[in-house]
N, C-alpha and C positions, 0 to 999 in steps of 0.2 A: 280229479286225479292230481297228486303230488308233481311238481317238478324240479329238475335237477340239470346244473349245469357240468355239459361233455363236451373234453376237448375230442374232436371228429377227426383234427390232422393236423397241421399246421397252422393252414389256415382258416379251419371252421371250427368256431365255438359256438354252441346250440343248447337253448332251453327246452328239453325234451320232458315227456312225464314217465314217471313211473310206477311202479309199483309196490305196497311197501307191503313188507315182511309183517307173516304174524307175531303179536306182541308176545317178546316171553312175561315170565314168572317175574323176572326179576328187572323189569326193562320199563321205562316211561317213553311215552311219544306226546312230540305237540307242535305246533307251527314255529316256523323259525321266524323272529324279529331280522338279525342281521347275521352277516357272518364274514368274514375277517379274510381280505385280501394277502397273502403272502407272496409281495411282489416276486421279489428275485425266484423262490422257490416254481412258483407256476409259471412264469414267464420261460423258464427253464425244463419245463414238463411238456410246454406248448411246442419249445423248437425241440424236441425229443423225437421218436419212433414208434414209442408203446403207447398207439393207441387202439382203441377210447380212453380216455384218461376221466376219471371224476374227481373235478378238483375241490380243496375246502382245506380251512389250517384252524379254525375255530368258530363258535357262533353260541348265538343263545338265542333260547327258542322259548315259548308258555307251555307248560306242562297241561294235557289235557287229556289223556288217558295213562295209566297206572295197571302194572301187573300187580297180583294177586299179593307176592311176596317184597314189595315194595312200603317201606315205613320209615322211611324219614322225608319224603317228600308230599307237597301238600297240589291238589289240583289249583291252578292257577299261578302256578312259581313261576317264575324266571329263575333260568337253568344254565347255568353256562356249559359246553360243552368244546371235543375237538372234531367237530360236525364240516361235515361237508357243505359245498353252495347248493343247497335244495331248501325247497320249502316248509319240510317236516322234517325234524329230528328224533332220532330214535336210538336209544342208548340203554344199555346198563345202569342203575341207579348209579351204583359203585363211581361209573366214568362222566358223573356231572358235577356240578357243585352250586349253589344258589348264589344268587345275588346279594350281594351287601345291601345293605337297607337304601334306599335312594340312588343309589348308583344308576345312571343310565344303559341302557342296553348295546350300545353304541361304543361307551366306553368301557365299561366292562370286557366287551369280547378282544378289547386289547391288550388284554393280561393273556393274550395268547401266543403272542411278541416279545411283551417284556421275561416270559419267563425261558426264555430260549439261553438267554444270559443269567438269569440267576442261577442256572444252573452252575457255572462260573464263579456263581459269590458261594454257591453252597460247595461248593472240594477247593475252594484256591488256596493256596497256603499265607497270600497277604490277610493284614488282621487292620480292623477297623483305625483311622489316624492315614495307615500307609499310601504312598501317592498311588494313582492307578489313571492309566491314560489309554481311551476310548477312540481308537480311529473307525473313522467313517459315519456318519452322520445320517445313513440310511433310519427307516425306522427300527431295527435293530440296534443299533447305535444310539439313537436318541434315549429309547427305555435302560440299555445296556447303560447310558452316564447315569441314568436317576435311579436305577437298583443298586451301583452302587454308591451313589451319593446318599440315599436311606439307610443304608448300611454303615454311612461314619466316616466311610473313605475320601481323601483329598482329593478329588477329580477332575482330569481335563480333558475334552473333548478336540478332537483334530478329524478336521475337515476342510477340503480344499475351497468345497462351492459355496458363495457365499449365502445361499439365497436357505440353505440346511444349514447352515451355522447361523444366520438369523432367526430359524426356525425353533433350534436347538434352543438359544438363549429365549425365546415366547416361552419355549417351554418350562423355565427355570434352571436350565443349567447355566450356571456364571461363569465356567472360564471355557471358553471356544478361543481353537488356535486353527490357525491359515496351514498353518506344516508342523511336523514333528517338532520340536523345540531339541535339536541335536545340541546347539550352540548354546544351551542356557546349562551353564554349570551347577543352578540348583537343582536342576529337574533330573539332567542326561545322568545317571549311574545310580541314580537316588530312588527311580522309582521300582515298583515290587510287582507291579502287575500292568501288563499291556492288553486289552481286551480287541481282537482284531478283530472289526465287522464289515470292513471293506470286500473283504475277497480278492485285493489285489496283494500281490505277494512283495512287490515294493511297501507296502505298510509292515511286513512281518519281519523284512530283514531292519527295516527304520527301527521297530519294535523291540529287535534283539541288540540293536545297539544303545537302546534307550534303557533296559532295566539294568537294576544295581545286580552284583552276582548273586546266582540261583533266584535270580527272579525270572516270572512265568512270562511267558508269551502265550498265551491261548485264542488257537485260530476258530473264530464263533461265524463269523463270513464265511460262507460256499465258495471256495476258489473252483466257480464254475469255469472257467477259460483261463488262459494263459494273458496277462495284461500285458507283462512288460518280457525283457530281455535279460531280468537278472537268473543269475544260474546257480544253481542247488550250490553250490561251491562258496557263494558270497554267503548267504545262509548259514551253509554248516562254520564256517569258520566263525563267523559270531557266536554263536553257540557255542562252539567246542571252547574257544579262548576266553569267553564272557561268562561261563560256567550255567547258559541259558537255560531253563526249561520248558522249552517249546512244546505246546501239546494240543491236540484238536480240543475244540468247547463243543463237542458233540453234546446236545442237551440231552440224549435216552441214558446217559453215565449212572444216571441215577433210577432208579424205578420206578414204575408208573404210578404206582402202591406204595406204603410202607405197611408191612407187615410183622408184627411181631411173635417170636416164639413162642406156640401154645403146643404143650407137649399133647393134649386129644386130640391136637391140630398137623401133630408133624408131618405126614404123611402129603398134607394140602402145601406145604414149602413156607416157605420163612423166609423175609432177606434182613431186618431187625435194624432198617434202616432209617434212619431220623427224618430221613429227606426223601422226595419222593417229585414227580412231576407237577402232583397234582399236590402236593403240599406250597410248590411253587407255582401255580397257577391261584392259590387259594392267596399266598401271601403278595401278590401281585393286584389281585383284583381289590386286599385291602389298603394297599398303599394308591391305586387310584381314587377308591372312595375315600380317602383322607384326602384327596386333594397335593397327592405329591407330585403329580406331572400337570403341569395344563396345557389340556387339551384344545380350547377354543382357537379353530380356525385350522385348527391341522387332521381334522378326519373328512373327508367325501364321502359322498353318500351316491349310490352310483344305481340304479335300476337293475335288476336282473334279468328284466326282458330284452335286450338286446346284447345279449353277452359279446360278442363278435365286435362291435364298436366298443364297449367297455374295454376288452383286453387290447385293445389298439391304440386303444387312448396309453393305456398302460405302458407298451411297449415303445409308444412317441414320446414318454414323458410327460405327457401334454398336460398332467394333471399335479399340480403343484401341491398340494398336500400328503404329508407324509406317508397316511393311514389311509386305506379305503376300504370302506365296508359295501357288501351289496345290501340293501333294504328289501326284505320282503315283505311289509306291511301291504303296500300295495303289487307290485312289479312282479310279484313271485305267488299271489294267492294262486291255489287249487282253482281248475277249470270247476265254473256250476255251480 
């Protein structure tokens, strides 16, 4: 039998088995390799009320059954998907996409991260050259400086701790700063885009006094709690006087799909849009297989049989690297 990790309540997280759904038409199933910790998000699901919760932000899994109506995938792929922490994944052709040639399964499923912010480089109104400054060092943050450092832009990363701004810079971003650079007359008015990945709303108002006028501030961090004592009031007046564009970096802004207008097709809907999620997860996963972020020494690999000690490690910090994946090669096979 398949298993799947369920938050029970607070405090229990449990590897339970399940049962899986008959395969459609259009649908592939196969065992999951790993699948992609999204700290702050579950961490945030776990101290929640609605549960059961089944958590998961991405994975990729070996394709090893195929419906009837499925033709572009081959038995034996690796599949990237936005799959839950269980041991088999089962999806829609449409909602997977393969592997780059060589690319690791490990790193690959981290193109589930970095495209949370591309979504940010695909609607911003800065254009490649302009400065763009990346608070918070989370791994949202890390991906969020090399998407848009791929993209041409001049970027700086700002981050309090140092031990993520050492991390930052392993990974190849070159300018890591301690605090907002308020006081540096080249940077404060000059730049065009603030990408906030902190979630503390002190980074958003630093933010709005850092870009030139009508530059963006787009908040990409879950301001899941209240950090500090600054009040909507210091906020709005940067804005209003600095002519800011403050906006969520909500990543679904853009469609899961792109679909373009086929007039024997109208009826099925249309959005004729260039960009799409999964155009962003596609162009994420080839910028890791070129080798644009390195990765070594910043992903865990963590067992999925004891999930309850996993997410407590989580919650303690206790775990120094940025990225954690569960491995189900061993820790997650089918009972039998």
């Amino acid at each position: 039998m398949p298993k799947e990790i369920v938050f029970r309540s607070n405090s229990k997280v449990e590897l339970v088995g399940y049962e899986e759904e008959p395969l459609g038409t259009d649908q592939i199933r196969g065992s999951t390799i790993c699948s992609l910790v999204s700290q702050g998000t579950e961490l945030a699901w776990l101290d929640g009320s609605d549960f059961p919760i089944r958590p998961g932000y991405g994975a990729v899994f070996q394709v090893e059954e195929m419906g009837s109506r499925v033709v572009n995938t081959e038995l034996g792929q690796l599949r990237f998907c936005m799959g839950a922490h269980r041991s088999a994944q089962q999806h829609q052709e449409c909602h997977t996409l393969p592997l780059p040639s060589g690319l690791a399964a490990e790193t690959a499923v981290i193109a589930r991260l970095m495209a949370v912010s591309v979504t940010t480089l695909m609607t911003t109104k800065a254009r490649p050259g302009d400065k763009v400054v990346v608070t918070g060092s989370g791994p949202v943050g890390i991906l969020a400086a090399h998407a848009f450092s791929v993209g041409g832009y001049d970027v700086s990363l700002v981050e309090p701790d140092p031990l993520r701004r050492e991390q930052a810079a392993r990974s190849g971003i070159s300018r890591t700063l301690e605090a907002m650079p308020l006081g540096d007359s080249k940077m404060r008015g000059q730049v065009a885009l603030v990408v906030e990945c902190s979630g503390n709303e002190s980074a958003v108002l630093e933010g709005c006094r850092m870009v030139r006028q009508m530059g963006e501030v787009v908040v990409v961090g879950v301001p899941w709690r209240q950090m500090t004592e600054i009040s909507a009031h210091e906020i709005l007046k940067e804005v209003f006087f600095n002519y800011v564009q403050l906006r969520s970096g909500w990543e679904w802004q853009v469609p899961i799909l792109s679909r373009g207008f086929v007039w024997e097709e109208l009826l099925e809907g249309y959005n004729n849009s260039p960009h799409s999620t999964f155009s962003g997860f596609a162009r994420s996963m080839h910028w890791l297989a070129e080798g644009r972020v390195r990765l070594d020494g910043l992903i865990r690999k963590v067992e999925p049989g004891t999930p309850n000690e996993a997410y407590a490690a989580i919650r303690k910090r206790s775990i120094p690297e940025p990225f954690i994946v569960f491995d189900w090669l061993d820790g997650g096979k089918p009972d039998g």
